[in-house]
C-alpha positions as CSV (number, residue, x, y, z in Angstrom):
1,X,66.4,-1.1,27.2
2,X,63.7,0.4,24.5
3,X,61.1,-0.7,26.7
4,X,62.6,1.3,30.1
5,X,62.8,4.5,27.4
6,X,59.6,4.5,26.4
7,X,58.4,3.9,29.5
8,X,60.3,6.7,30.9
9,X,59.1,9.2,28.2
10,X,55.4,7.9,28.6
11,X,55.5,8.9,32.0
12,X,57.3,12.2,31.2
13,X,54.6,13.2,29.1
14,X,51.8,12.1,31.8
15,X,53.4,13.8,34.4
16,X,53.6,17.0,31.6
17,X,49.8,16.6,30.8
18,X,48.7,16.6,34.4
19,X,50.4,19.8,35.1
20,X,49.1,21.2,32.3
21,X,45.5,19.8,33.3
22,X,46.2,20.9,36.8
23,X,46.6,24.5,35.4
24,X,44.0,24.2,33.1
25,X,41.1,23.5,35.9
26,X,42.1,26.0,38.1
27,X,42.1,28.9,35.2
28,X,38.6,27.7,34.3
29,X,37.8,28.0,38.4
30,X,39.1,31.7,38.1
31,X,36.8,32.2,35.1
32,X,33.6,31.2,36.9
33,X,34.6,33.2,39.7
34,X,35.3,36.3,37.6
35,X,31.9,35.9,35.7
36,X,30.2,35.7,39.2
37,X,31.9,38.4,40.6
38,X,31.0,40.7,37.5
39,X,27.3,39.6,37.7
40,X,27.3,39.8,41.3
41,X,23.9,40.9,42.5
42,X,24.8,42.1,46.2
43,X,27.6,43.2,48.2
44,X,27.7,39.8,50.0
45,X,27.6,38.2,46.7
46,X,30.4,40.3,45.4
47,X,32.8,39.8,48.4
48,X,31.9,36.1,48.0
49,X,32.9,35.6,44.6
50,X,36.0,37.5,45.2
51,X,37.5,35.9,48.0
52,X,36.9,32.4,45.5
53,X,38.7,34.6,42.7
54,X,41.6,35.5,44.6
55,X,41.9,31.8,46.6
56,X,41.8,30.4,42.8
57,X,44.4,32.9,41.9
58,X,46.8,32.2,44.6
59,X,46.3,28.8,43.3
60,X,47.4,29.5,40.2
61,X,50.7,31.0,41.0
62,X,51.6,28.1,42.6
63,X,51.1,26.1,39.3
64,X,53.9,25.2,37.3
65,X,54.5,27.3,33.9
66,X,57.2,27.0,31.4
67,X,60.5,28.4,32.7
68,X,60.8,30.5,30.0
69,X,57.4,32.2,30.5
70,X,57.3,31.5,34.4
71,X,58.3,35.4,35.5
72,X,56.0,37.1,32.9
73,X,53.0,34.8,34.0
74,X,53.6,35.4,37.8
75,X,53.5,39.4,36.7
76,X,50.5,38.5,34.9
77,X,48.8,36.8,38.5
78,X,49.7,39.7,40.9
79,X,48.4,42.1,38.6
80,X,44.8,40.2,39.0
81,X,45.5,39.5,42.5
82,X,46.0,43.4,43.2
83,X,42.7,44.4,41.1
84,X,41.0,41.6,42.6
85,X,42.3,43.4,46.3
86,X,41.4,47.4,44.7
87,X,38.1,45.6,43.9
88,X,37.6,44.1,47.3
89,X,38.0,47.3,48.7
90,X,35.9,49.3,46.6
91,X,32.7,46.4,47.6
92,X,33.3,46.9,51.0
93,X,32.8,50.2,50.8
94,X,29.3,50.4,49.3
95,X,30.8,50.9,45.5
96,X,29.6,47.6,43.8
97,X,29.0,49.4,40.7
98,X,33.1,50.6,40.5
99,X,34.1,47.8,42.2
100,X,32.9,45.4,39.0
101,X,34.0,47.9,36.6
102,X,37.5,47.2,38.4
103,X,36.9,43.6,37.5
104,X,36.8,44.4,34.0
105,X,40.3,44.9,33.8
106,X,41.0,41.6,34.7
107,X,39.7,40.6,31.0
108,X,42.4,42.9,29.8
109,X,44.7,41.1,31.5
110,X,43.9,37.8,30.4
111,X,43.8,38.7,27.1
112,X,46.9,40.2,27.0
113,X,49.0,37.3,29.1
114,X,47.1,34.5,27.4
115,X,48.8,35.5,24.0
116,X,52.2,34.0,26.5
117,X,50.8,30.5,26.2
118,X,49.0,30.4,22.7
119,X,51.0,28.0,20.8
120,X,52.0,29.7,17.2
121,X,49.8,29.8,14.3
122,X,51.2,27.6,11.0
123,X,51.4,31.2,9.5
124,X,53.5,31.7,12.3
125,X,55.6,28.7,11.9
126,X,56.1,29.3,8.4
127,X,56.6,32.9,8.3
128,X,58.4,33.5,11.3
């Protein structure tokens, strides 16, 4: 019987650590494509590195997230998803220059939803 348990929660916690790795690749793929769209050279380049940013960020909202964080973190993906579109449209119009300075708002948003998922300080734990 304690060997079923353990097995049972070893697996749980596997299964836990894949998602969570799962999630973790495909945010680090959506920060190469970011950084290539930003440093983009050309319009092809540009349009290039978006279409990656927004096929990793589809990706991502199909990712499993905490339930209690799940809504705020979907927000979080369609707000990139709709600069990353704004952008797309500003590149195919001949504006690389506003169309990367679109981008930049996506760093904004990272910032401001990876605070979501940062697991509290031991200030934070103490103090409340």
């Amino acid at each position: 019987m304690r060997n079923t348990l353990f097995l049972l929660f070893f697996m749980s916690i596997t299964v836990s650590a894949q998602e969570t790795s799962e999630l973790s690749v495909t945010m680090k793929n959506i920060g190469l494509s970011y950084k290539q769209a930003v440093q983009a050279a050309n319009k092809q380049e540009l349009l290039s590195s978006l279409e990656s940013l927004s096929r990793y960020s589809l990706e991502a909202t199909k990712e499993t997230f905490k339930p209690e964080l799940k809504t705020q973190s979907l927000k979080g993906l369609q707000k990139v998803l709709d600069t990353i579109e704004r952008a797309r449209q500003l590149a195919k119009n001949g504006d690389m220059k506003s169309a990367q300075s679109e981008l930049k708002k996506i760093d904004s948003l990272r910032k401001e939803y990876h605070k979501l998922h940062e697991p509290p300080s031991i200030w934070q734990l103490i103090f409340g």
